[in-house]
N, C-alpha and C positions, 0 to 999 in steps of 0.2 A: 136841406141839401148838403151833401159832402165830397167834394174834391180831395183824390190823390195827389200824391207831391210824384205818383204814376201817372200811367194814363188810364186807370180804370178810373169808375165813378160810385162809390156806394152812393145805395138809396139810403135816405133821413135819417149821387154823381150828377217805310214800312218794309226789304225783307232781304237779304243779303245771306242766308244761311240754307239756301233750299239745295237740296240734292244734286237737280237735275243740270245738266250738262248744255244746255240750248244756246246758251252766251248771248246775244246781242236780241236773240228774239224771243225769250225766255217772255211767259204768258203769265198774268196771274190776274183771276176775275177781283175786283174791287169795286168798291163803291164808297169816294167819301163822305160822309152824312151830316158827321160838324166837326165845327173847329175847335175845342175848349181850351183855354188857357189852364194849365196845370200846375203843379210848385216844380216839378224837374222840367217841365218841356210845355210847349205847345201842341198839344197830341190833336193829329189830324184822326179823327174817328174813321173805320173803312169798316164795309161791310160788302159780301159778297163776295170773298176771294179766294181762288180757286187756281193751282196752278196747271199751267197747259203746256205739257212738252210738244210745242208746236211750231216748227220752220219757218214755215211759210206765212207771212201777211194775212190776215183777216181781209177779205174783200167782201165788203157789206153791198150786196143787190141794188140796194133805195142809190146808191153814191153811183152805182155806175155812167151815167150820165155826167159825172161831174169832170174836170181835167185835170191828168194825169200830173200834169208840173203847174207852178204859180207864177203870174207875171210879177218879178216882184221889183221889177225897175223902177215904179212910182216907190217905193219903199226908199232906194238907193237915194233918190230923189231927195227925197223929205231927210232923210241924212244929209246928206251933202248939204244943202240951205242950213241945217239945223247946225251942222259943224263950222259952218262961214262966219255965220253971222249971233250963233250962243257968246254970251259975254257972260262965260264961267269955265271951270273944270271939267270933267265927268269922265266916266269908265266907262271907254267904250263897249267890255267885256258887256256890262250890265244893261246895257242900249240892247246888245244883242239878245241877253236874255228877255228882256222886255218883249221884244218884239214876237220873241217865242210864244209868249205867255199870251199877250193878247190875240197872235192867230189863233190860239185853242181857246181862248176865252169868250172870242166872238163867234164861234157858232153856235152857243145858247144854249150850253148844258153844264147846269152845275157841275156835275161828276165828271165831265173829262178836262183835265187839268195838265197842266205842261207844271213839270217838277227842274228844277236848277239839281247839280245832283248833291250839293249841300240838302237842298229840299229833297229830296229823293230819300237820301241817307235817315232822316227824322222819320220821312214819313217810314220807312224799314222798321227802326228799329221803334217807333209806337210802339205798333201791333205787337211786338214781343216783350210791349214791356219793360223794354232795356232803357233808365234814364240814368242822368245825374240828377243827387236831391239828396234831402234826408231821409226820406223815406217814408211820411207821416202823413195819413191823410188826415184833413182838416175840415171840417164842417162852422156851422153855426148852433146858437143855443141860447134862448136868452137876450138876442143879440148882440152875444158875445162870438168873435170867433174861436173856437177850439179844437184841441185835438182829439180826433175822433180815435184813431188807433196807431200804432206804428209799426212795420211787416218788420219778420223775424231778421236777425241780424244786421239792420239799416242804423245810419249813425244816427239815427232821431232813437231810438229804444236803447243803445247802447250809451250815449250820452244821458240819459235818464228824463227825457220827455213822458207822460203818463198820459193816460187818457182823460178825456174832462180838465187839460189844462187851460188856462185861458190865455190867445195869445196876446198881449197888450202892446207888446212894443216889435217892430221887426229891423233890428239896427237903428235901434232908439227914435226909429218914427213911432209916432200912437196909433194904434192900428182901430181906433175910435172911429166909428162911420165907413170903414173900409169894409167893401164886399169880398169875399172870397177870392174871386180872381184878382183884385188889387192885392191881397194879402199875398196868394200866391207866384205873381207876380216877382213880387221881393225876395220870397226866399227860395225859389230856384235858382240852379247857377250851375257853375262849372264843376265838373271832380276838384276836387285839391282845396275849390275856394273855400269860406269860410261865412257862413251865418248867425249873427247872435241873436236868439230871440228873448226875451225879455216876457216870462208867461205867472198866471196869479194859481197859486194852486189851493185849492180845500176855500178858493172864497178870502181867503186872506194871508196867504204866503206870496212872497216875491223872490223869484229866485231868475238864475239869468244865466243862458246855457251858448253857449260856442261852438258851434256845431259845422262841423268839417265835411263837405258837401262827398259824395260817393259815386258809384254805378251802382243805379238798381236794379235789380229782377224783381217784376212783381209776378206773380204764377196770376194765370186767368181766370182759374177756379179756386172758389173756399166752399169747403162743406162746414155741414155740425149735424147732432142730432137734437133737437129744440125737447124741450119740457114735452111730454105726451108720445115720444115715441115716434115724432114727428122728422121727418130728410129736409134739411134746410140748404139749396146750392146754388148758391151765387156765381155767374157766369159776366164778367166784367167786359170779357172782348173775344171774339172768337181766332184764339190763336194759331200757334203751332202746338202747344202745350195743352189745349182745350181737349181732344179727343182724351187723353191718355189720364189725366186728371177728373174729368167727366166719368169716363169710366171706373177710376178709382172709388169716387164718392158714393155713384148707385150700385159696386159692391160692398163697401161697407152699410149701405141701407140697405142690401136686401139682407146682410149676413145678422143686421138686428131689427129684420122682420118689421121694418118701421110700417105704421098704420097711415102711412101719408107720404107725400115730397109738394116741400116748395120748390118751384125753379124762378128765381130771379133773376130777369132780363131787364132791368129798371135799368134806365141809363147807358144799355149796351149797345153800340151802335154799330157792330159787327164786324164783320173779319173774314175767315176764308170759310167760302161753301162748303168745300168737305167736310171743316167741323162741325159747322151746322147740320149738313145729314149725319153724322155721326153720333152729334147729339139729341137728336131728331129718335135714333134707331136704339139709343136705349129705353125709350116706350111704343117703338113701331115693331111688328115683324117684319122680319126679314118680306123682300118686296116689295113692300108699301113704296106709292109714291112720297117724294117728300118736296122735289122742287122741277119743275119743268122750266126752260130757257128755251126762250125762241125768238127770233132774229126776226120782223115783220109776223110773216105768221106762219115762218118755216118754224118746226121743232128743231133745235138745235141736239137740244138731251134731258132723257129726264133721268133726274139722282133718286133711286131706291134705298130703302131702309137697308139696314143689312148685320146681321151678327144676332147674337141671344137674346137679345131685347130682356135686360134684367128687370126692367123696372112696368115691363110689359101689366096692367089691368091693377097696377096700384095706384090708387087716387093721386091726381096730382093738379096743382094748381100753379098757374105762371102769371107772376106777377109783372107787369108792362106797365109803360110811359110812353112819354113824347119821346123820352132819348132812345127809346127800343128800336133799332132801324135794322135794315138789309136781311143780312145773317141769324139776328133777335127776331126776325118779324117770318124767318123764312122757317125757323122751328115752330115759333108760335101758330103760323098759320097753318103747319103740317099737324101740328097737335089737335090743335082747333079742330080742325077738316075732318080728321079721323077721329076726335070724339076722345081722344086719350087724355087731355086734359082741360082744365077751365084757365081761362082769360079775367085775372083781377087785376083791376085799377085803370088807366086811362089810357085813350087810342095812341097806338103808336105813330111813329113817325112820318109813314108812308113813302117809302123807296124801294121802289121793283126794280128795277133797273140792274143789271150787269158790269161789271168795267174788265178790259185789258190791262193788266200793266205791263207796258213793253219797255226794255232798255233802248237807249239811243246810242252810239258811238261816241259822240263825246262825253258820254254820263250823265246825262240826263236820262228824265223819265218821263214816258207817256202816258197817261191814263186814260182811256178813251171808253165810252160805251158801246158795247157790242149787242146788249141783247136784254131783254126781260124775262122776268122772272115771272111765276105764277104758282099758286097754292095747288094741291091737290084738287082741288073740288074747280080750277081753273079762274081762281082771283088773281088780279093783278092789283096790286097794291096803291100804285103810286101816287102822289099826292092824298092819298085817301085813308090809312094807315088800316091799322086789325081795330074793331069792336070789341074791346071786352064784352065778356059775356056776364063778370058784373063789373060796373064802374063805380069806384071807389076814390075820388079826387079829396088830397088833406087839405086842409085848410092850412092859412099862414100860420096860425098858432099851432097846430100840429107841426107845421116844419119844424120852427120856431125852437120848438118843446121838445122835438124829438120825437112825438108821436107816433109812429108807423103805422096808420091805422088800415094800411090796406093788409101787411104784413100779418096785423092783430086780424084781416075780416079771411085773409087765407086760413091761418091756424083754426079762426071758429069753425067753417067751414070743411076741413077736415076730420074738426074732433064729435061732428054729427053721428 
């Protein structure tokens, strides 16, 4: 497994800059899936998000029964005792958040979630990508922790971090029996601050690096062309930058005629719908269904393929996990469905589900579910995840090693 000091996840792993103008009821479909501790952040994973230039309140059918304002005098209540007779300090500011939090907490849906707009603010810029860190994703090996790579101009490549280093010390703790996330833990932090890491290089050098924490941009997509001729494109989070990078990559594989594409959704736990049908429609034609939404068992919309479909009737396989969620599971099951590409490695996450993100007035944020989703072929996902169509699970020692063997059974698979 490897963690960014981002918020993406390589495999062997929210929004303040939109356009539109709606101000306080400003709509965006999400869904969060997990929570990973990261080295720059604690990135809240979202999947299903989709903005909705849309005024007016969402009034969901099932609710209309329910009332319009809350008695919330017993509340006032339980304060006032609690203010009498507490023998301590506290912030009332943060009482009041609480109580935010637990009315959306108790009606019994993971994904809708009341955000503080500190929390707001994180969950925004995940999805883009945007941390403090050094910039280095870190994996295991051996079990040693190491660095797996470091994104182009972050103070982890610039300081002279390499790959296959090993971290041993993180501000001279031993980082011996430390998992990933304790490791990352420690070395995220603030811009300005400052990290030493203390790493073994070649097996027997000691060297020991000071590393001055930054902002980063991680882009959402990497391509390459693999040995054989082969489109290799890792899709880490479905961002704002997912459409327009997606599309960069399946022209440079159609412009050298590649005999294959991997799509790597390991670990991706999604982001906004659009990109998803957008990544969806460079192997759909124009029309294809790619995701239907509907509220009980009204259709709310369905999202069609749309544009030249470059990557249209070339082999292609998509590589899934448990972290594959929402946006990941919403391409994969349109691909699936319509037959354009194969399903390797293991069931996805299982999240059909829709979210709103609404602003509050005092800055906060809402997340609420408005609706489900469903495949082409009329699957709803949830709790159930996608079937590979082959499943390919590594083993510890495959992680361990570095293995990739699902990565290894896509390429076989291709070069048939």
């Amino acid at each position: 497994m490897q963690k960014t000091d981002g918020v993406a996840v390589r495999q062997p792993k929210s929004k303040k800059t939109f356009a539109d103008k709606v101000g306080l009821t400003r709509r965006l479909r999400v869904g969060t899936v997990l929570i990973i501790v990261v080295v720059i952040a604690a990135a809240s994973f979202i999947g299903g998000t989709r903005i909705d230039s849309i005024v007016a309140y969402f009034h969901n059918p099932q609710n209309a029964g329910q009332p319009d304002k809350l008695d919330l005098s017993s509340l006032q209540q339980v304060y006032n005792e609690f203010r009498t007779n507490y023998d301590g300090t506290y912030d009332a500011s943060k009482l009041v958040d609480g109580a935010k939090k637990g009315l959306i907490q108790a009606a019994g849906d993971p994904y809708t979630v009341y955000f503080t707009a500190d929390e707001a603010k994180q969950f925004n810029d995940d999805l883009q990508g945007k941390f403090s860190g050094i910039g280095a994703e870190i994996g295991t090996k051996d079990s040693n922790i190491i660095v797996v790579s470091t994104l182009d101009d972050s103070p982890a490549r610039k300081t002279g971090l390499l790959t296959d280093d090993i971290i041993a010390k993180v501000n001279d703790e031993d980082t011996t029996n430390w998992t990933i996330d304790q490791t990352v833990s420690k070395i995220r932090g603030d811009k300005g601050t400052t990290v030493k890491l203390t790493v073994v290089r070649g097996g027997r050098d000691l060297k020991e690096f000071s590393i001055v924490r930054d902002d980063i941009v991680n882009p959402s997509v990497s391509s390459q062309i693999l040995d054989g001729n082969i489109g290799y494109m890792r899709i880490s989070r479905f961002a704002e930058d997912t459409t327009a990078l997606s599309a960069k990559a399946a022209d440079n594989f159609k412009s050298h005629n590649v005999k294959g594409v991997i799509l790597d959704l390991r670990g991706d736990g999604g982001g906004y719908i659009t990109a998803a049908q957008n990544v969806a429609s460079l192997w759909l034609a124009t029309g294809q269904d790619v995701v239907q939404e509907r509220t009980g068992s009204i259709v709310q919309e369905t999202l069609k393929s749309q544009g030249d479909a470059p990557l249209k009737g070339v082999p292609t396989i998509v590589l899934v996990d448990g972290g594959s969620a929402s946006a990941s599971e919403i391409v994969s099951g349109a691909l699936q469905d319509h037959k354009a590409a194969q399903l390797v490695g293991t069931k996805t996450f299982g999240k059909g589900s829709a979210q709103k993100l609404l602003d509050l007035p005092f800055g906060g944020q809402l997340k609420v579910t408005t609706e489900k989703w469903y495949t082409p072929n009329g699957r709803n996902i949830n709790k159930e995840g996608l079937v590979p169509d082959i499943e390919i699970k590594p083993s510890a020692e495959d992680i361990t090693s570095g293995n990739d063997v699902q990565k290894a059974k896509a390429v076989e698979l291709l070069n048939k």
